[in-house]
C-alpha positions as CSV (number, residue, x, y, z in Angstrom):
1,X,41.1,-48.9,8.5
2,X,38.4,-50.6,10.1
3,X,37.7,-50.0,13.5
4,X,35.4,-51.5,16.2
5,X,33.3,-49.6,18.5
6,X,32.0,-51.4,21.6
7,X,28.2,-51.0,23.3
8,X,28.1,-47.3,24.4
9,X,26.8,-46.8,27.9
10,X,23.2,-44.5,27.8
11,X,23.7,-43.2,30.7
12,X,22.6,-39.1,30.4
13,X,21.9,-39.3,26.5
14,X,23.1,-35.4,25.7
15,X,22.9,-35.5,21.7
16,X,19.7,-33.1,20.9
17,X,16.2,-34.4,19.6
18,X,14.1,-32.3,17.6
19,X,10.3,-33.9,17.0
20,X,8.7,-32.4,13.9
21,X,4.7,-32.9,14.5
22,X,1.6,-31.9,13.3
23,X,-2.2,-33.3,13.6
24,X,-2.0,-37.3,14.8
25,X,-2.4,-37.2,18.0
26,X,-2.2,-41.0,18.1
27,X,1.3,-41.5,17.2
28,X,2.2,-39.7,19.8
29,X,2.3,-42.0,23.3
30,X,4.4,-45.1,21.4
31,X,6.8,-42.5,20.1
32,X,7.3,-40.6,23.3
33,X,7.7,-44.7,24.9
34,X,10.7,-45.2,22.7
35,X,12.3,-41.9,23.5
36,X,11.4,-42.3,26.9
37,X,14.0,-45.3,26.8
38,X,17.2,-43.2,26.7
39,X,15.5,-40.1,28.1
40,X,17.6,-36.9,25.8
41,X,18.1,-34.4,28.1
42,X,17.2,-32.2,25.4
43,X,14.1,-32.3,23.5
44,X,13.3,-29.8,20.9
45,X,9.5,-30.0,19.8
46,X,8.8,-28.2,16.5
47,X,4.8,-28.3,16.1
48,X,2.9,-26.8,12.4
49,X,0.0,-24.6,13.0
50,X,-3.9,-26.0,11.9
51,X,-4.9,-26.0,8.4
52,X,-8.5,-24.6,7.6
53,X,-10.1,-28.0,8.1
54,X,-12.9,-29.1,10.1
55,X,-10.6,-31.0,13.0
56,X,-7.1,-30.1,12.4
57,X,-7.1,-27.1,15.4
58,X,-8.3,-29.7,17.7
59,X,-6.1,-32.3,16.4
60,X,-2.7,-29.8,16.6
61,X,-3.6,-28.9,20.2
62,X,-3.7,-32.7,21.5
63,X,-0.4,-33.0,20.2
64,X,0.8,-30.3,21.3
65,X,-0.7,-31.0,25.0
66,X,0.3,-34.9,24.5
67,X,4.0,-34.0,24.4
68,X,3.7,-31.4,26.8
69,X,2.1,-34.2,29.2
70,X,4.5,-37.2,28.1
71,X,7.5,-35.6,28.6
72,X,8.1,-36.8,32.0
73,X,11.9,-37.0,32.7
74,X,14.4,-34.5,33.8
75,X,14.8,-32.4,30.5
76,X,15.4,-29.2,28.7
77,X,12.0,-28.9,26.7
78,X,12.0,-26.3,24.0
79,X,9.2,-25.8,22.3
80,X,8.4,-23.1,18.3
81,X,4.7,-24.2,18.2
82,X,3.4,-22.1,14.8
83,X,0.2,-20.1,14.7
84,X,-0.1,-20.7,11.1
85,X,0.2,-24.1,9.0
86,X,3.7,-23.8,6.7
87,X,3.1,-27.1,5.0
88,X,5.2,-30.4,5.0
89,X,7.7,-28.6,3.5
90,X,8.3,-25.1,4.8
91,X,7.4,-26.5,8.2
92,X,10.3,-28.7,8.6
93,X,12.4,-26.7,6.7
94,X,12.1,-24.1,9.5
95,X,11.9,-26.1,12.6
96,X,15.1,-27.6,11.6
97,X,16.5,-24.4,11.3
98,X,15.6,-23.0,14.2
99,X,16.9,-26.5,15.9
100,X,20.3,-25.9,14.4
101,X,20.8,-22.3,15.3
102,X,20.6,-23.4,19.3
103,X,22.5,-26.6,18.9
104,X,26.0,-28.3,16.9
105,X,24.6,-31.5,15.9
106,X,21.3,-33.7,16.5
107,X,18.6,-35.8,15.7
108,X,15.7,-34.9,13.9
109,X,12.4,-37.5,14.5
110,X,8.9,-36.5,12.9
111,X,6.2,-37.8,14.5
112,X,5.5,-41.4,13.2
113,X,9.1,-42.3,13.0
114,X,9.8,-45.3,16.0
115,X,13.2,-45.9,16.6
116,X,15.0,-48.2,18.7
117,X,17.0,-47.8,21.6
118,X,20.1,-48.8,18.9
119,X,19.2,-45.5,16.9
120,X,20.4,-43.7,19.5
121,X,23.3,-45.1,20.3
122,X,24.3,-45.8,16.8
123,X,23.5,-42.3,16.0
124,X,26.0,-40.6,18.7
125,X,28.7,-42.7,17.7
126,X,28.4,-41.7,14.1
127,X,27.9,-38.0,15.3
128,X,31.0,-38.1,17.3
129,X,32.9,-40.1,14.6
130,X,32.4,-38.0,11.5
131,X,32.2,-35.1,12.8
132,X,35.3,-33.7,11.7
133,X,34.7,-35.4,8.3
134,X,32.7,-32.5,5.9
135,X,32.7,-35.7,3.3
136,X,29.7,-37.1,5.6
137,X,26.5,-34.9,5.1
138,X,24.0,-36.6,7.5
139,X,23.6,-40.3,9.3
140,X,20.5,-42.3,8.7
141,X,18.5,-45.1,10.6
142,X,16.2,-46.1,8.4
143,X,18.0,-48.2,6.2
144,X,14.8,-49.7,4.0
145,X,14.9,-53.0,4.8
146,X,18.5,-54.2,3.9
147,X,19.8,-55.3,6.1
148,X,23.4,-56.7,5.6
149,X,25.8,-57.1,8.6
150,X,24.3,-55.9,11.6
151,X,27.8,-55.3,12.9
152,X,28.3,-52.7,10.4
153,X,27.7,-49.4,8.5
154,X,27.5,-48.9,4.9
155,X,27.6,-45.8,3.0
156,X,24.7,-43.9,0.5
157,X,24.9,-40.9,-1.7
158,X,21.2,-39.9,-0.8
159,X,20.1,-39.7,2.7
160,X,16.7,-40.8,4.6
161,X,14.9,-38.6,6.2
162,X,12.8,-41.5,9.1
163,X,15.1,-40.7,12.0
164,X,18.2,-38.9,11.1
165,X,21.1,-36.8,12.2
166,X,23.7,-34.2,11.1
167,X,25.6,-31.1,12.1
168,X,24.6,-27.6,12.1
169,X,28.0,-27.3,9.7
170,X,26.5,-29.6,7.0
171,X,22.9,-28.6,7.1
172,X,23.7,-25.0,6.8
173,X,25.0,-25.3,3.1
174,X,21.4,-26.9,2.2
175,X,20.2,-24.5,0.1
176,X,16.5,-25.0,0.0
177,X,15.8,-22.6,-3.0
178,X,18.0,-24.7,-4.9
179,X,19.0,-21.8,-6.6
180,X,22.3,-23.5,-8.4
181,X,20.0,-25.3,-10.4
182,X,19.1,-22.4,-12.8
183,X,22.6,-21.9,-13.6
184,X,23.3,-25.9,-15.2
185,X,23.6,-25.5,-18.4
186,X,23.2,-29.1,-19.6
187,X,21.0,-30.9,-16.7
188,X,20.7,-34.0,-17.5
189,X,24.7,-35.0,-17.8
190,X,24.9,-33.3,-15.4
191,X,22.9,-35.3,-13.2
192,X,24.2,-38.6,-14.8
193,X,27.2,-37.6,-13.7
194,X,26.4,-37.0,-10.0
195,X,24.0,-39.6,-9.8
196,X,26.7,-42.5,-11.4
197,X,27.3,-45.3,-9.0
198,X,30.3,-46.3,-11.2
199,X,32.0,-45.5,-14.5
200,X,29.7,-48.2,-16.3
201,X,26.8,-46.7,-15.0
202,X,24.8,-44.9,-17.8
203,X,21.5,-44.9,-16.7
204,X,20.1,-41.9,-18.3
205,X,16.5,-42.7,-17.0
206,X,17.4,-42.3,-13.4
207,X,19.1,-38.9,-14.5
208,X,15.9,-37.8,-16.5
209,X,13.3,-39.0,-13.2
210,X,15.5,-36.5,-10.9
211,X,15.7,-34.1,-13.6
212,X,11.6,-33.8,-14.2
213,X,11.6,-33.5,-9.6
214,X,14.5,-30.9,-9.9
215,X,12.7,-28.8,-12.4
216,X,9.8,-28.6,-10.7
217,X,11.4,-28.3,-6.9
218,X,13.5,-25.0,-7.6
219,X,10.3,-23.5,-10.3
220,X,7.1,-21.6,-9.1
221,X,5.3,-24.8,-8.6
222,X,7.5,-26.4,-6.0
223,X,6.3,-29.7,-4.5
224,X,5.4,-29.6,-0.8
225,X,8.5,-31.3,0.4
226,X,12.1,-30.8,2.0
227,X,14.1,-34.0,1.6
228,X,14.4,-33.2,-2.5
229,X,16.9,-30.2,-1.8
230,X,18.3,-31.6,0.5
231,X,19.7,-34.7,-1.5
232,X,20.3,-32.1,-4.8
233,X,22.7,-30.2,-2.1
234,X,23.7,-34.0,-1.4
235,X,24.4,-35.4,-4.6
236,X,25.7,-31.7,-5.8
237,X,28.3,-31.4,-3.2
238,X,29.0,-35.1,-3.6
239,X,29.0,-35.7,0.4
240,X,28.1,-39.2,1.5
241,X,25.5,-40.6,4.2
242,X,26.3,-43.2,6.6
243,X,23.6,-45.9,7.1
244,X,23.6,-49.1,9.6
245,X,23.7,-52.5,8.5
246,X,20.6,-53.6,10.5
247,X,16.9,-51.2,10.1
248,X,16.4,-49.4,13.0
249,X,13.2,-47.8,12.5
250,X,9.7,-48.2,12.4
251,X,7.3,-45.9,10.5
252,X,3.7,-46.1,11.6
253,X,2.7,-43.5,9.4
254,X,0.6,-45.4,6.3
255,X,-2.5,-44.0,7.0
256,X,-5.5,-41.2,5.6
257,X,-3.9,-38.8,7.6
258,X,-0.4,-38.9,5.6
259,X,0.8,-37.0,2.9
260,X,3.4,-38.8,1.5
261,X,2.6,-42.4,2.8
262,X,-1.1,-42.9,2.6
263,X,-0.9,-46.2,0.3
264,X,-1.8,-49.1,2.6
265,X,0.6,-51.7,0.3
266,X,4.3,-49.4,0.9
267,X,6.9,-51.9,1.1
268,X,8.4,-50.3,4.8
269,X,4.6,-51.4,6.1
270,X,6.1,-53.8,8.7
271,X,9.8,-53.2,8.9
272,X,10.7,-53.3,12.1
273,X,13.1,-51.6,14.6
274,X,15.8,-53.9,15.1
275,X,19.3,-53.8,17.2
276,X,22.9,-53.5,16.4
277,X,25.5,-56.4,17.4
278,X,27.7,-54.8,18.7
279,X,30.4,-54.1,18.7
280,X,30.4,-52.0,15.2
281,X,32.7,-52.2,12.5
282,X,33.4,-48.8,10.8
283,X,36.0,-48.2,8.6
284,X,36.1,-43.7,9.1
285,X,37.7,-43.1,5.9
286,X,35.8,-45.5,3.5
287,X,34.1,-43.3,0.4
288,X,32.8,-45.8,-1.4
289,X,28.7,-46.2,-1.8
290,X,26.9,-49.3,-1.4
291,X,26.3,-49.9,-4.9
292,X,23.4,-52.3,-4.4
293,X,21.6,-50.7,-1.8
294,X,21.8,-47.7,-4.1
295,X,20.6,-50.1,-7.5
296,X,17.8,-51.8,-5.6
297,X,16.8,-50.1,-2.7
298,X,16.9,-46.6,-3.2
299,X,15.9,-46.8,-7.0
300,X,13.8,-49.6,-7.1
301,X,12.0,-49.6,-3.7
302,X,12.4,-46.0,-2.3
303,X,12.4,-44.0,-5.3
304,X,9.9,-46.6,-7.6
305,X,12.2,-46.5,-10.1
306,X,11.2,-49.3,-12.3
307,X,14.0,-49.6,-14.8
308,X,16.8,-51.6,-14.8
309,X,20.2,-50.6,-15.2
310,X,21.3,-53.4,-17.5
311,X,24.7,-51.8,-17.5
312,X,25.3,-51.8,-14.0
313,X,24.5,-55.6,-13.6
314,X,26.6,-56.5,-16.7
315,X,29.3,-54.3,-15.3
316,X,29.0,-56.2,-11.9
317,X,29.0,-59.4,-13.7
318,X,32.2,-58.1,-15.6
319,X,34.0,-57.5,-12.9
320,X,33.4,-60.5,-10.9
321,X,34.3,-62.9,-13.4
322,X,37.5,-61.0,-14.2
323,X,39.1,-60.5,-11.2
């Protein structure tokens, strides 16, 4: 049943922020203006230690003293700044579980993630809502661009990770080893299964690209990344994530100094932050994915997965002109 949730006041904004930083000392003053804007009264600042590079232990200390500086509102500052560099994927792996040993739920930012004032608000409500729901794993702001009703919120069955939120409930069954991997037998129906938006969806392809990431993620030669075990926990465990009808991030970070998103052409260069209309519609017990967002934003656009599913579309088509 769908219900509507008016404009929340900020007031004392008391839902934990953890900011996951590094070496861009740039990024750092437009970020801290948009937090500034509903001023958490707890911020939880999770810095990586210097690589052996000529510039990066002068880079990490201006971050680190940027933060310290621009944090100028009445707050409890906690800060785990490492000693040595852990990598983009140990690095957030730990600070987010040392941010979810001292709190129940929050928000997790890394540092060229821009979100509007809406993320916040949006994001407490959907703490607060689903939080006795385990069927919701984690609430995203980012939703890539598709933007539907901006008086609504639609559901995924792979998270984001620019600007997020979950429980310490749901992010302790991530298993990060992945080590239930080793013990499917057949891997890729399995993964067609999990991965199936509907029953006419047969895409073997998008089974077989998460597959080849899989293998790799949980053998010896893991990629340098978190978000992968996270959504095989996600699509394992079949657990949904809840996104809003109206993009309200902005990344900033498509530069030479990114690991991931270093390619000047990325389709989120110049998606805005934008605002809800409230009031929200949420239906709380809906289970259903968003089955094009799924089709054409997280395969085609996130994911640059560049096959059709033929049968999906004829299934769509199928439907529609039966019923």
């Amino acid at each position: 049943m769908t219900m509507q949730i008016e404009l929340p006041e900020i007031g004392e904004f008391d839902v934990p922020v953890l900011i996951i930083c590094f070496n861009r000392p740039r990024y750092i003053a437009e970020q801290l203006r948009c937090i500034r804007l509903v001023k958490p009264k707890k911020v939880y600042i999770a810095c990586d230690g210097p690589r052996s590079r000529p510039g990066d232990l002068e880079k990490v200390s201006a971050v680190r003293t940027a933060f310290l500086d621009g944090i100028d509102w009445d707050c409890k500052l906690v800060t785990n700044f490492s000693e040595v560099n852990q990598g983009c994927g140990f690095g957030p792996i730990n600070a987010m579980k040392w941010f979810f040993t001292h709190e129940r739920e929050g928000i997790v930012l890394e540092d060229d993630i821009m979100p509007s004032v809406d993320f916040f608000r949006y994001s407490s409500v959907m703490l607060d809502l689903f939080r006795d729901n385990p069927t919701v794993i984690s609430v995203s702001g980012c939703n890539l661009g598709y933007d539907t009703n901006p008086s609504s919120v639609f559901l995924s069955k792979m998270m984001n990770m620019w600007g997020w939120a979950t429980w310490a409930d749901r992010f302790e069954l991530i298993d990060f080893e992945m080590h239930a991997w080793n013990s499917v037998r057949c891997k890729r129906l399995y993964l067609l299964r999990r991965l199936a938006i509907g029953p006419l969806d047969f895409d073997f392809g998008w089974a077989d690209f998460w597959r080849v990431i899989f293998e790799r993620q949980a053998g010896p030669e893991k990629l340098d990344a978190w978000d992968y075990q996270f959504i095989f926990n996600q699509i394992t465990s079949g657990k949904l994530t809840v996104f809003p009808g109206k993009n309200l991030i902005r990344n900033i970070g498509f530069d030479s100094d990114a690991t991931h998103t270093d390619h000047q052409e990325h389709f989120m260069i110049g998606l805005e932050a934008g605002g809800i209309n409230w009031p929200l519609q949420v239906d709380p017990e809906a289970t259903n994915p968003d089955p094009v967002f799924y089709e054409e934003y997280i395969k085609q656009k996130w994911s640059f997965y560049r096959r059709p599913n033929w049968k999906f579309y004829v299934g769509n088509l199928l439907r529609k002109l039966t019923f």
